[in-house]
N, C-alpha and C positions, 0 to 999 in steps of 0.2 A: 278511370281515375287518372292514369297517366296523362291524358291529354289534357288534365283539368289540371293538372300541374305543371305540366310544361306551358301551357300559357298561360299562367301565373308568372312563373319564373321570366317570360316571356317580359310580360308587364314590369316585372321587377327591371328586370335591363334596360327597358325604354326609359325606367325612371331614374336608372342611374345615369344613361347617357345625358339624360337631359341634367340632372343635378351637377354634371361633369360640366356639359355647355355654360350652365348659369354660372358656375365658380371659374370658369374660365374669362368669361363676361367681365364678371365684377372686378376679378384680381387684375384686367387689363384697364378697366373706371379706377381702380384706386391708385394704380400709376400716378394718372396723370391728374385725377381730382382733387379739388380744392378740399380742405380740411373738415368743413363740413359737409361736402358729398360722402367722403368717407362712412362719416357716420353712419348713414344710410347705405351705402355696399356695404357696411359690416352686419349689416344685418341682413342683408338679403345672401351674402356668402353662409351666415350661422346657419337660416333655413336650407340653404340649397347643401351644407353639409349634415344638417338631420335626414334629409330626406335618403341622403347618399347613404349614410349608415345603416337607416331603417333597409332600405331596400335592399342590400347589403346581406343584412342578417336576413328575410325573406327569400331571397337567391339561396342562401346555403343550407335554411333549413327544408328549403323544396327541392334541391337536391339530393341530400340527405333522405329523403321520403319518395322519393323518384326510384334513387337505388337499393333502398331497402325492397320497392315493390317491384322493381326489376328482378331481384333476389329471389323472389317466392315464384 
């Protein structure tokens, strides 16, 4: 079971780094974007920080379950 959670958690981190990548993206497009480009990075930053969050709280609660069963 630990190994099924460690790459979970695994998966968790690829999807933060990547939601990191895309919010770094967009926040460097809204610089320099016209007013209506905006628009749209503000919407691609909203998803790319859900997905940060969700993964977020999946990283710590497979943690959390990691070393409870590291415990026993």
């Amino acid at each position: 079971m630990n190994d099924a959670l460690r790459a979970r958690i695994e998966t968790a981190t690829r999807e933060m780094a990547h939601a990191e990548s895309e919010l770094t993206r967009a926040l460097g497009e809204m610089r320099g974007g016209a007013r209506a480009e905006k628009t749209t990075v503000t919407a691609v930053v909203e998803m790319a920080l859900e997905k940060l969050k969700a993964a977020r709280v999946t990283v710590a609660e497979l943690e959390t379950l990691l070393a409870s069963d590291d415990d026993d």
